[in-house]
C-alpha positions as MATLAB code, in Angstrom:
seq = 'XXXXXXXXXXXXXXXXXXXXXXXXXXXXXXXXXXXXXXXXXXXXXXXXXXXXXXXXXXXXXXXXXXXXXXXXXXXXXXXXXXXXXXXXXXXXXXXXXXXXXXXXXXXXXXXXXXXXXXXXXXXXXXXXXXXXXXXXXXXXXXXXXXXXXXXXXXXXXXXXXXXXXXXXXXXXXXXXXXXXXXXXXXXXXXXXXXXXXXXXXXXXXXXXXXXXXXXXXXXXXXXXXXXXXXXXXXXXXXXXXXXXXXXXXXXXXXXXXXXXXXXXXXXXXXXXXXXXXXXXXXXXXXXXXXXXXXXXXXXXXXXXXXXXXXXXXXXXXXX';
ca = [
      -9.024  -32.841  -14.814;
      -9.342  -29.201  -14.649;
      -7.007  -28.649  -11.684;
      -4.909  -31.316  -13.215;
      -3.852  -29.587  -16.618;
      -3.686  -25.906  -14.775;
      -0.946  -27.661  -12.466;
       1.067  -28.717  -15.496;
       0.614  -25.646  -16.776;
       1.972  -23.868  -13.785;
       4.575  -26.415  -13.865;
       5.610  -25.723  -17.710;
       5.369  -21.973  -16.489;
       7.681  -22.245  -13.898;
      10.583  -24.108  -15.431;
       9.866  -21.756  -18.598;
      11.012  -18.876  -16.227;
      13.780  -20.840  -14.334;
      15.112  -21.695  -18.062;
      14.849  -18.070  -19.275;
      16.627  -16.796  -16.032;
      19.697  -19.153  -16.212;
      19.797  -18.721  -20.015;
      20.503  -14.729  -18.967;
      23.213  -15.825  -16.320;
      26.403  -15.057  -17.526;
      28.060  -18.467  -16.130;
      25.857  -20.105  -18.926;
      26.299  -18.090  -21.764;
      28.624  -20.237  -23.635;
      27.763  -23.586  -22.240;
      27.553  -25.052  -25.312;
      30.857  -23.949  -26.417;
      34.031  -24.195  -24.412;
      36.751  -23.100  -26.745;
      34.641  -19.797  -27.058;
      34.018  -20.372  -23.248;
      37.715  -20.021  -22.483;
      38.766  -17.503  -24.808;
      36.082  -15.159  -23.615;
      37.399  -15.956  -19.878;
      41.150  -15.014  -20.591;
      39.671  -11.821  -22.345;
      37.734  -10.715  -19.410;
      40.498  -11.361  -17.654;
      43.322   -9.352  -19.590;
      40.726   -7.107  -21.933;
      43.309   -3.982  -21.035;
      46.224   -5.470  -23.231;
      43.772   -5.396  -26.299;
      42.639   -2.370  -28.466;
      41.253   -5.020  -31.163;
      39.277   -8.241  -31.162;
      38.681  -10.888  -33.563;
      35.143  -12.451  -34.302;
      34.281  -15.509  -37.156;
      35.363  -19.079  -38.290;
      38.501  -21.301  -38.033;
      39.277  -19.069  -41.349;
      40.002  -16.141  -38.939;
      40.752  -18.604  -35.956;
      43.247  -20.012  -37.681;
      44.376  -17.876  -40.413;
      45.375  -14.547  -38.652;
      48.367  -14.758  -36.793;
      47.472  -11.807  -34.357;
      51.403  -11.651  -32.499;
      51.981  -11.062  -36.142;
      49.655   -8.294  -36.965;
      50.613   -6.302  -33.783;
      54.562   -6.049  -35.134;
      53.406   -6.424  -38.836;
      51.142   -2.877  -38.025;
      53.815   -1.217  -36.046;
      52.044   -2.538  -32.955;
      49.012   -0.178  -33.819;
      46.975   -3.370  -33.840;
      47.027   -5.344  -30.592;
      44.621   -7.685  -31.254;
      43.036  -10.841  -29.166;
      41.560  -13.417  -31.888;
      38.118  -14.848  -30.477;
      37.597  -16.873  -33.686;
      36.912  -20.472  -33.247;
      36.391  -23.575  -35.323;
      32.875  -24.304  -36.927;
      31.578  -21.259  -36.009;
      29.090  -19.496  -38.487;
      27.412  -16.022  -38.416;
      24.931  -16.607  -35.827;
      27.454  -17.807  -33.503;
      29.471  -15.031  -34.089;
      26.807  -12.247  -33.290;
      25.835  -14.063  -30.327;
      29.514  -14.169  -29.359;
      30.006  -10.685  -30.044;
      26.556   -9.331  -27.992;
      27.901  -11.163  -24.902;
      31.398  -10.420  -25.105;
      32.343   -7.415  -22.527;
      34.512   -5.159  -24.885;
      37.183   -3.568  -23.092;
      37.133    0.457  -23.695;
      40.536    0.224  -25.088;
      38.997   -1.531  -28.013;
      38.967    0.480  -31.356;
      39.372   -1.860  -33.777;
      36.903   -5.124  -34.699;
      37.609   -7.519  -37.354;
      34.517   -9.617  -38.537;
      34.692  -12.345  -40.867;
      31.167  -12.176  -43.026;
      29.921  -15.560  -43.384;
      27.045  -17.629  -44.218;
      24.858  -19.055  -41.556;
      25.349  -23.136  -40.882;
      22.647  -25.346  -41.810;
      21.080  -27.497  -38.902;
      21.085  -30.310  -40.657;
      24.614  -31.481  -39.083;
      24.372  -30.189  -35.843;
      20.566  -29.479  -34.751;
      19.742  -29.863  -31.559;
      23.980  -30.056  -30.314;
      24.759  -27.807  -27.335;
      26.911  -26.025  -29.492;
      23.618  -25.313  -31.830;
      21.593  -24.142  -28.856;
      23.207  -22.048  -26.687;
      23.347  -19.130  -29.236;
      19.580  -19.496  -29.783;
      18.445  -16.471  -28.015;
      15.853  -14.061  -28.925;
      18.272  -11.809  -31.217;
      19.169  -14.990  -32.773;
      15.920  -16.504  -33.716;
      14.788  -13.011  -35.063;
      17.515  -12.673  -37.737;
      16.978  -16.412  -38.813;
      13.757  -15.955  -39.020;
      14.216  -13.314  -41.494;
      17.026  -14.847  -43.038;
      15.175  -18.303  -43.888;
      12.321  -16.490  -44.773;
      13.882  -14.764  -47.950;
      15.260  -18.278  -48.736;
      11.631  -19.837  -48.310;
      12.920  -22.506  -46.203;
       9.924  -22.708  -43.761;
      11.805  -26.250  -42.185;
      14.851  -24.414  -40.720;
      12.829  -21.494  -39.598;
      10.769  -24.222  -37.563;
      14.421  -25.474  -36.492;
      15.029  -22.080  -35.277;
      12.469  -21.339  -32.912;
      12.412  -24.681  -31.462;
      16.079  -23.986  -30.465;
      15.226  -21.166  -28.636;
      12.592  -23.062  -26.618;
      15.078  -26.119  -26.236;
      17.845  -24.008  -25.256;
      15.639  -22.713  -22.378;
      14.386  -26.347  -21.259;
      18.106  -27.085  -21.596;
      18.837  -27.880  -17.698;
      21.721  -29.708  -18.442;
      23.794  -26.855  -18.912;
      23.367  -26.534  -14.556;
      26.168  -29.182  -14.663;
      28.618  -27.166  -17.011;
      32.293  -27.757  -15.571;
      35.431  -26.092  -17.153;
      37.561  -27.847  -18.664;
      41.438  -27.210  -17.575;
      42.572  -23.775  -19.551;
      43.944  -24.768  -23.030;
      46.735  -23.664  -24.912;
      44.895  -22.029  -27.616;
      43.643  -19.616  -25.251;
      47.434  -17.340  -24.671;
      48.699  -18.858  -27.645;
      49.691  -16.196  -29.824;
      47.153  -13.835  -28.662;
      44.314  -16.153  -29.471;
      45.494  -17.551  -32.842;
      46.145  -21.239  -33.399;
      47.550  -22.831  -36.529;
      46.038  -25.837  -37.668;
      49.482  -27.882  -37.389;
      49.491  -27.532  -33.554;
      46.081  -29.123  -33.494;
      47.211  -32.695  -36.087;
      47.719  -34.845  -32.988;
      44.466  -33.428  -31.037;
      41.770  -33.090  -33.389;
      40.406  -35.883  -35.250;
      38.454  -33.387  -37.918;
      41.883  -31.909  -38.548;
      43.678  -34.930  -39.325;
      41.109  -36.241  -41.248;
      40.670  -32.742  -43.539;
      44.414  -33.082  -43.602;
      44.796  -36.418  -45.231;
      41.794  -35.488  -47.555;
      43.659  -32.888  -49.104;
      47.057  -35.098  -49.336;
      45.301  -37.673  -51.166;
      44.982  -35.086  -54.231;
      46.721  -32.075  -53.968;
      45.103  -30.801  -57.213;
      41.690  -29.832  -55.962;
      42.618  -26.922  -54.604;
      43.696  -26.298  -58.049;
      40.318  -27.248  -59.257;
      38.689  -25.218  -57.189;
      40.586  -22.121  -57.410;
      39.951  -22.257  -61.228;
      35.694  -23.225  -60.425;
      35.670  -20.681  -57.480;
      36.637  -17.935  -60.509;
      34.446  -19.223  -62.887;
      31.273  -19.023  -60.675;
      29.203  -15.670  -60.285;
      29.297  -14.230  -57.550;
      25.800  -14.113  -55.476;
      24.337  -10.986  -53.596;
      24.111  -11.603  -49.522;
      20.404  -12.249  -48.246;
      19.403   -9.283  -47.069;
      18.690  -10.254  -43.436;
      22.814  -10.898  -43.461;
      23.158   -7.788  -44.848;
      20.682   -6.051  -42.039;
      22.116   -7.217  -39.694;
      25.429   -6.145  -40.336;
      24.551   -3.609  -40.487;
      23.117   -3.445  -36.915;
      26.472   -4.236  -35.865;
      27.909   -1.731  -37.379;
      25.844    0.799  -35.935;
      26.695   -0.466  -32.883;
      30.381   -0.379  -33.172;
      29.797    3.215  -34.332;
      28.111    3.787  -30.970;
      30.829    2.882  -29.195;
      33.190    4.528  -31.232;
      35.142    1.261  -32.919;
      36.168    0.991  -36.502;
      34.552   -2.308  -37.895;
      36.471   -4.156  -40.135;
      34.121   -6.750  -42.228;
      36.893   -9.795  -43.423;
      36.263  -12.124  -46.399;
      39.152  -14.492  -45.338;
      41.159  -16.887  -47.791;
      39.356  -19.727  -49.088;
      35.766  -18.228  -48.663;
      33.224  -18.593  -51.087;
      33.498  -15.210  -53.251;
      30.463  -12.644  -52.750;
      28.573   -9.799  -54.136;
      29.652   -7.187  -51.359;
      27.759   -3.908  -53.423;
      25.038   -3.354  -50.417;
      27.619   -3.872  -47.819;
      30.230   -1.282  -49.138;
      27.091    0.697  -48.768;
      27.049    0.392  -44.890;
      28.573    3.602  -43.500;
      31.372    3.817  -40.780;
      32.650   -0.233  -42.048;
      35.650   -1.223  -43.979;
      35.602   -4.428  -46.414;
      38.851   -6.547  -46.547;
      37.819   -9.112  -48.930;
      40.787  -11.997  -49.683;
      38.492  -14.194  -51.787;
      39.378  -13.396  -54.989;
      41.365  -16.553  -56.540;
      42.415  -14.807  -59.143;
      44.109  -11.724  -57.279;
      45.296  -13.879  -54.501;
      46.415  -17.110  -56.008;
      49.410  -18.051  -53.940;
      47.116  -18.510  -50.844;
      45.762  -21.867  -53.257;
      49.223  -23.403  -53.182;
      50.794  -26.960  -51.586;
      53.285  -24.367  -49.823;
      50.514  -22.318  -48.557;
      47.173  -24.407  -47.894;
      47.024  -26.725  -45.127;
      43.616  -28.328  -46.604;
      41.122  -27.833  -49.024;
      39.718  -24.589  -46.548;
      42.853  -23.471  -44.502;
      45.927  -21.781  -44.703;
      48.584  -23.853  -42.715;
      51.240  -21.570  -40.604;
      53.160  -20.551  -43.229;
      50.012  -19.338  -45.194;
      48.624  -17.380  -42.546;
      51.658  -15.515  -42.062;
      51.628  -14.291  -45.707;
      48.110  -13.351  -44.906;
      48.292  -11.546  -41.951;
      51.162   -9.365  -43.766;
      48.889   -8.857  -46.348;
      45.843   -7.834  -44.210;
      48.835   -5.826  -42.160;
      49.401   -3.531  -46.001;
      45.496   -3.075  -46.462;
      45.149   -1.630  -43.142;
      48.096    0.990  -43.155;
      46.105    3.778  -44.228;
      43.036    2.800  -42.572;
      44.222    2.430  -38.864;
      45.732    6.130  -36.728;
];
């Protein structure tokens, strides 16, 4: 019995090791994502045409038209946008630590967010493959402040699935996608109606009562505005001391439609910039039939008025 339990232990040892290693391989650091998968391939492949990236949600994914930004900034801004859909902050740190930034890179644009809940997507590929060791540390933290003792559970046991995870060995690439040249990265939601079943579906939601985003404009207003956890707040500012370290000027973006924020501690974070487009008061026409594409998105025409907008706050900022 003895012998029996050391050999399963052994066994448990070994594929514990073999899981680690191929969790480090580069080839499967994005197995669980392969719109991130593909972007990050076309960077590495043309990195020297970029001196800015973009990191966050389909609310940078799909609301900054980056061929826009590069005329709308006098082409000081040449920027590849390596936002995706349903991405949330955890993603986008793990996205970020992998990435291989080109030295031409100077400016980063970061879209603060929130991080997801599992209780959607726990245990997805697209929930596990970010679960590394930097990862589970923040949540950790970050659940901690919130007392919620279930998702910090849910986070560690991510990191040990995603190393048992030997499915990812069969990971095959899909064929290269349009989104991935299109427009430098971005891709409106309207190009997307006859793919995406989510889109079509958020789409008709919003046609069937073009008043809540009305409703919510005014409620978004009315509502305090909350302070950031402070493991959020740590860890940005990590990242900014590591975009200080290799001398790029971080931009942190509070894109259209997101939820409005107490952003007193980060201001405080030296060597950053906030761009914060929240405000439904000061920025009203984004909340618009001519402008919203659904209750959380900008459609083409929307983004463009945002990008020229982010384009102004940036002129004195950017050499």
């Amino acid at each position: 019995m003895k012998k029996f339990i050391i050999k399963i232990a052994c066994w448990l040892l070994f594929l514990f090791l073999l899981g680690y290693g191929l969790a480090s391989i580069k080839k499967y650091e994005f197995y669980g994502e392969y719109f991130i998968r593909q972007k990050i391939n076309y960077y590495d492949r043309h990195g020297e045409k970029y001196n800015a990236l973009v990191f966050g949600s389909s609310r940078m994914y799909r609301q900054v038209n980056t061929g826009l930004l590069d005329s709308a900034t006098s082409h000081k801004i040449k920027a590849y946008n390596l936002a995706s859909g349903g991405t949330f902050f955890s993603e986008s740190m793990y996205e970020y630590r992998h990435t291989d930034i080109h030295k031409n890179v100077k400016y980063i644009f970061f879209e603060i967010q929130d991080v997801q809940p599992f209780d959607v997507n726990a245990y997805t590929e697209k929930f596990l493959y970010c679960h590394d060791l930097p990862t589970v540390s923040f949540e950790l933290k970050y659940f901690a402040h919130n007392n919620d003792w279930h998702s910090s559970f849910l986070s560690v046991s991510h990191w040990f699935a995603n190393i048992f995870y030997f499915k990812k060995l069969g990971q095959r690439d899909k064929t290269v996608n349009e989104f991935t040249d299109y427009n430098n990265g971005y891709f409106p939601l309207e190009k997307d109606y006859k793919n995406m079943v989510s889109v079509r579906k958020a789409r008709s939601v919003y046609l069937k009562d073009t008043t809540l985003i009305y409703k919510n404009r005014i409620s978004a207003g009315k509502s305090p505005k909350k302070k950031l956890n402070p493991a959020l707040v740590s860890e940005l500012k990590l990242l900014a001391e590591d975009c200080q370290k290799k001398k790029i000027k971080l931009f942190l973006v509070l894109p259209p439609f997101s939820t409005p924020a107490d952003l007193s501690e980060v201001k405080a974070i030296p060597g950053t910039e906030i761009l914060d487009f929240s405000s439904r008061k000061t920025f009203g026409e984004f909340y618009t039939n001519g402008n919203a594409y659904d209750n959380g998105h900008l459609n083409r025409p929307g983004a463009v008025l945002f990008t020229k907008k982010l384009a102004d706050s940036l002129s004195h900022l950017i050499r």
